[in-house]
N, C-alpha and C positions, 0 to 999 in steps of 0.2 A: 640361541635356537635359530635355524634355519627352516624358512620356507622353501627351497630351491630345489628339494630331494620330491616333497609331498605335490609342488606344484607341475614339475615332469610328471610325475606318475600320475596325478589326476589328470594332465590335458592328454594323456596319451591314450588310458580308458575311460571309465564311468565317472560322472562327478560320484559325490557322497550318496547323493539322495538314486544312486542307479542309473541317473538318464546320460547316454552319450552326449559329447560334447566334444569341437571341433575344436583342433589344433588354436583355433583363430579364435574362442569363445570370450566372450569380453567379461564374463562372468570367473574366468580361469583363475584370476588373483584371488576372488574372492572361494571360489573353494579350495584354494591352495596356502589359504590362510590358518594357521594352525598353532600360532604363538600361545593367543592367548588361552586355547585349551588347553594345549599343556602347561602353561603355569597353571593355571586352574587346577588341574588334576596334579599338579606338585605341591600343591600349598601356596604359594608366592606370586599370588594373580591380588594385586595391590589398588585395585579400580572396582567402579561400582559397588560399594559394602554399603549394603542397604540398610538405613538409620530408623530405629522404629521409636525412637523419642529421642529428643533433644533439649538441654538445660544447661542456658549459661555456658560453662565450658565443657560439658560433658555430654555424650551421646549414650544411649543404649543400642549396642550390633549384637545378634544374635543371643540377647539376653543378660550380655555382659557391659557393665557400666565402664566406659573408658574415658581418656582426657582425650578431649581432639581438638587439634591445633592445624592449623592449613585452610580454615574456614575465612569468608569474608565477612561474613558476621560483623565489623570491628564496632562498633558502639554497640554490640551488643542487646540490640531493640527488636528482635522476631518473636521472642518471649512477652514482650512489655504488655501489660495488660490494656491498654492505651492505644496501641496498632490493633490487637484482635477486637476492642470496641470497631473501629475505627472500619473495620472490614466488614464486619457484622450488619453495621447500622445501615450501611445502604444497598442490601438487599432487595426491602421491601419498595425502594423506587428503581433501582435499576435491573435485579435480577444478577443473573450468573452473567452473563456476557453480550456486549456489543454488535456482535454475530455480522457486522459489517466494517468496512475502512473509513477513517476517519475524513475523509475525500467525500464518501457519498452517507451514507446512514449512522456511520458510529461514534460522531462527536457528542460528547454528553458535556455538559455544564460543568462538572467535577473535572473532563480534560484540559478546558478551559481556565477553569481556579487555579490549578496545578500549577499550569504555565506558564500564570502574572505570578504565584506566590516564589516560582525558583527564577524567575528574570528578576523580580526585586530582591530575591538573598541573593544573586551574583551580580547583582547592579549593572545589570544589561537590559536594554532595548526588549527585548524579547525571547525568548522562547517555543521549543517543540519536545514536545512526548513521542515515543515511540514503543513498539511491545516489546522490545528487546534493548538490550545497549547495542549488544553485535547488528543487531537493524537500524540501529541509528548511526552508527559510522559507514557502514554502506550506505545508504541514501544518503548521509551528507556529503561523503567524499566524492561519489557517483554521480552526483545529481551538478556539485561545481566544477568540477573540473574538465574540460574540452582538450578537444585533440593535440591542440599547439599546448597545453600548457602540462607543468613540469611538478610534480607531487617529490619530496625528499622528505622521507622517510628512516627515524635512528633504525637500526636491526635488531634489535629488543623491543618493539613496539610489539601491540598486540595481534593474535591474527585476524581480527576484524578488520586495524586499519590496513594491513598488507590485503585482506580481500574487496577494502574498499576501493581502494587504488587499484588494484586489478579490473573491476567492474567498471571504471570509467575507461574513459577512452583520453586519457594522460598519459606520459611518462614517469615512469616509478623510477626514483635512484635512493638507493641505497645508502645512508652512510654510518660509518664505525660506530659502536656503542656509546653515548656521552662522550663521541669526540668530533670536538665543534673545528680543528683544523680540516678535518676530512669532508664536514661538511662545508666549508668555506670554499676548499677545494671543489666540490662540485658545484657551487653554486657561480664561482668565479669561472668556470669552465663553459658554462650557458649563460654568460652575461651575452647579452645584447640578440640571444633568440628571440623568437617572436612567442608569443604566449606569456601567461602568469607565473607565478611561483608562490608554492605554500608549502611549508615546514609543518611537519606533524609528529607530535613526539610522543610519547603516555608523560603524565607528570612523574607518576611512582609507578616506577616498570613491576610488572607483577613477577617476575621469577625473584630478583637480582634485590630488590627495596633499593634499589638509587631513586635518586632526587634527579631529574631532568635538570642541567644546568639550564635555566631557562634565560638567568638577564643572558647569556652571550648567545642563547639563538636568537633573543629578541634585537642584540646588537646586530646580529648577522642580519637580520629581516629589517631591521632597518637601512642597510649600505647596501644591499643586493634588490630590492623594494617585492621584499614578500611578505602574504601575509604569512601569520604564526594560531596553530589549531592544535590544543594539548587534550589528548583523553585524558583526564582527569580521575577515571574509573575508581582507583586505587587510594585516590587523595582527597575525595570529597568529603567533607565531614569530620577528616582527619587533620589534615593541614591546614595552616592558617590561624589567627587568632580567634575567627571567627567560624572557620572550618570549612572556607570557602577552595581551600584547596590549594595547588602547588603556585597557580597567580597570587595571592595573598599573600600564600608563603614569604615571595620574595618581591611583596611590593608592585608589583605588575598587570596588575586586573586589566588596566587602562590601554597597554603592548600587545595582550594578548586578541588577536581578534573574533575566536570560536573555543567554547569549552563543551567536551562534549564527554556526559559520563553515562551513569548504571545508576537503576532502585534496587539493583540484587545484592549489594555490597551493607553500606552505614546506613541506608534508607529502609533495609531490610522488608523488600519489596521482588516485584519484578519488571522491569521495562528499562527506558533510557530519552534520554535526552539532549538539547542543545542548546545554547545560548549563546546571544550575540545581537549586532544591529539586524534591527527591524524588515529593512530590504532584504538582507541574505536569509534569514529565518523563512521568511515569506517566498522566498525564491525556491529555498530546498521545499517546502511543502505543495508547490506546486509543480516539483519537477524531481523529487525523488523515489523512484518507482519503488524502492525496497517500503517506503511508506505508504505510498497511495495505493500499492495492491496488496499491504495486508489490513487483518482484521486490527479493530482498536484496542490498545489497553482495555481490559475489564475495570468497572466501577471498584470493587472490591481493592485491585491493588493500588489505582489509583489514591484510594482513601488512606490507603497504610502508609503511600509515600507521602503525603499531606500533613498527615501524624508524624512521622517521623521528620519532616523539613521543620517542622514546630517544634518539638524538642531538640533539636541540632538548634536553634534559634537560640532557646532559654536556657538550653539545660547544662551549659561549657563542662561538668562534670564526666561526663560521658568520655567523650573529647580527651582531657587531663589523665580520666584512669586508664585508658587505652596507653599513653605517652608512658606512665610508669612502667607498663606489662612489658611494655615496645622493650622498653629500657632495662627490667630485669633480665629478658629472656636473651637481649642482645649482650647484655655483660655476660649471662651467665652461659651459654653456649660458646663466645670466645675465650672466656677465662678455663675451661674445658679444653682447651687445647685445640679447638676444631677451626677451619674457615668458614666466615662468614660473607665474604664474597664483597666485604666493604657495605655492608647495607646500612641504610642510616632513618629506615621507617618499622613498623609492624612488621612486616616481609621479612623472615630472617631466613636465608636461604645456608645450609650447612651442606658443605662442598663435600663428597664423598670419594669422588671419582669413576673408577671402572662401573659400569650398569649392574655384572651382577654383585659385584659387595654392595653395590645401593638396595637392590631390591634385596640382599640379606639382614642388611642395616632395615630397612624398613621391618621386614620379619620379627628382626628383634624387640624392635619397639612396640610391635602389634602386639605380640606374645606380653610385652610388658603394660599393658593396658592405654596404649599410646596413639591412638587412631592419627595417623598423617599419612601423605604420600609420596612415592620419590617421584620427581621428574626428567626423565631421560630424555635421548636423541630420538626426533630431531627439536624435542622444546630447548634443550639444552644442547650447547658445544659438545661433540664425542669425545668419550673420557673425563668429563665435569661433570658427570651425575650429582643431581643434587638429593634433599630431603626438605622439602620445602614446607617451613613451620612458620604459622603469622599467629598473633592473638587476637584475642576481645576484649573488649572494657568489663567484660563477664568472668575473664579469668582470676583464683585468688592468686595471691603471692605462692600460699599452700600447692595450687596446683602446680605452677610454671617451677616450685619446687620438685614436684615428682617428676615434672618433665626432664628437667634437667639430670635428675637421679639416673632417670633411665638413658638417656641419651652419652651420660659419661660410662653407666654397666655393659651397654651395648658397643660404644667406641673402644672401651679396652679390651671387650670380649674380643673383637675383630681385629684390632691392632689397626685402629683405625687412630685412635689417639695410645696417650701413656708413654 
């Protein structure tokens, strides 16, 4: 579908709503915006489908119970009886909301608990909360990095930290997906500039489930003298023995010198956070604007991620049943015929190609009680449309069976596998 036909015609006469508008109106793209109507009014508008309950791996949209996969959910704990205490109980001292920043009036005691309880499960120095994850990598990336020094960023990272590194006033470079020649290459390229260097990766990329080769960034970070800061978002709770994440994973807590994730994933919350020595924690809080001018985490979610960093402590079960799901859904969508893009976590991304067999492929699986979504350009390389399915530690065998069902009735309907 084209905007180019609808966008001439509107800037030449009236927008939508009647009022003229000038050749030069900065408003033009958006009334010449008209994709997503017409999916809409075709059927095959794949975004925003409004959930009016949820259970384990199943949602109810529009009345009808479907399996939905593509959730971050992964331990499975939004339901847990144990987080809705947990939210409940401090109400009656703290109320709905903080209504200020943690800078001036919105630090409560529960921000504080939070803090010391995730610096001692990542055996770090200290800790910071924030109301968002995507607000926490802006202010941490923003708040360290100065004009002379040099941010290298994989190009599968997420778009927070590309908007982080934008917000400062660093040099952003670029390098290949999980390819650590290319970033050698840059980094040996700005040897002996004036400024710092710091490599920033996600641990487990959220389209693709790769594993961030981490010991050879950490090799790189050490012969070039940068430091190394992995979003973690995707890996907390999941990775590790302990479920500390893609550092654990591979031995490295001790290399890595900032971890910085999300309550909206395994904590099944909402906010974000960061961990690391003392001085730098201390530094971004007093010099990260995306945090000091906004409002604080509310009491309420802080208590859930509380709850939930306490059973990721005791409960390894969680953790394990998610590893099996990871594991049936990854055999069983390869053994299907289909690509999986090499993924090696929850994340099972099933390679489709062209945008509209994706979003017919999606179609089909909606119709088959399948709630997922595809991810196109520009999330995805043009012509790599994906359908991007993850699980929970909530899913049964039972269901990642019906998934699979549908996912091989819809692949041969299309001639997409077979």
């Amino acid at each position: 579908m084209s905007d180019h036909t609808n966008l001439n015609h509107t800037m030449k006469g009236l927008a939508p709503e009647g009022i003229p508008v000038r050749t030069d109106d900065i408003f033009g793209k958006a009334f010449g915006f008209t994709r997503a109507d017409e999916a809409i009014e075709a059927g095959i508008y794949p975004y925003f489908k409004p959930i009016s309950e949820q259970h384990g791996g199943t949602v109810k949209v529009d009345g009808r119970k479907m399996i939905i996969t593509g959730s971050n959910d992964y331990l499975g704990l939004t339901q847990d009886p144990r987080l809705e205490k947990a939210a409940t109980a401090v109400f009656d001292r703290y109320g709905t909301s903080c209504t200020g920043s943690r800078y001036l009036t919105g630090t409560l005691e529960l921000h504080e608990e939070l803090e010391r309880r995730l610096a001692g499960f990542f055996r770090d120095e200290a800790a910071l909360t924030f109301s968002t994850g995507f607000l926490g990598m802006l202010a941490v990336l923003s708040a360290l990095t100065g004009r002379q020094d040099i941010l290298y960023l994989d190009r599968e990272n997420h778009a927070s930290l590309y908007d982080g590194a934008r917000l400062s006033f660093g040099t952003l470079r670029k390098y290949r997906h999980n390819d650590l020649d290319d970033l050698e290459r840059l980094l040996a390229r700005d040897a002996g500039k004036a400024g710092g260097r710091m490599i920033v990766t996600d641990g487990v990329f959220s389209m693709s489930g790769h594993i961030a080769d981490l010991p050879e960034i950490v090799e790189l970070a050490r012969r070039y003298g940068a430091r190394v800061v992995v979003d973690d978002a995707h890996a907390t709770g999941v990775l590790g023995e302990s479920g500390r994440g893609t550092p654990e994973h591979f031995g490295l807590e001790d290399e890595v010198d900032l971890v910085i994730g999300t309550f909206s994933k395994s904590f099944a919350s909402v906010g974000g956070f960061v961990t690391g020595p003392r001085s730098v924690i201390n530094y971004v809080k007093h010099h990260g604007r995306p945090f000091i001018f906004t409002a604080a985490l509310p009491a309420m979610q802080v208590a859930v991620a509380l709850q939930a960093l306490e059973i990721m402590e005791t409960e390894p079960e969680h953790r394990e049943r998610l590893a099996r799901n990871a594991e049936q859904l990854r055999e069983g969508i390869s053994a299907l015929g289909f690509d999986t893009l090499g993924s090696q976590t929850q994340i099972v991304p099933v390679l489709i190609g062209p945008d509209e067999l994706t979003v017919m492929f999606w179609k089909g699986l909606w119709e088959a009680g399948i709630f997922t979504t595809p991810a196109l350009p520009p999330g995805v390389p043009a012509g790599q449309s994906i359908i991007r399915t993850s699980v929970n530690a909530n899913h049964t065998p039972e269901q990642i069976g019906r998934l699979l069902e549908a996912f091989a009735a819809v692949g041969n309907g299309l001639g997409v596998i077979g």
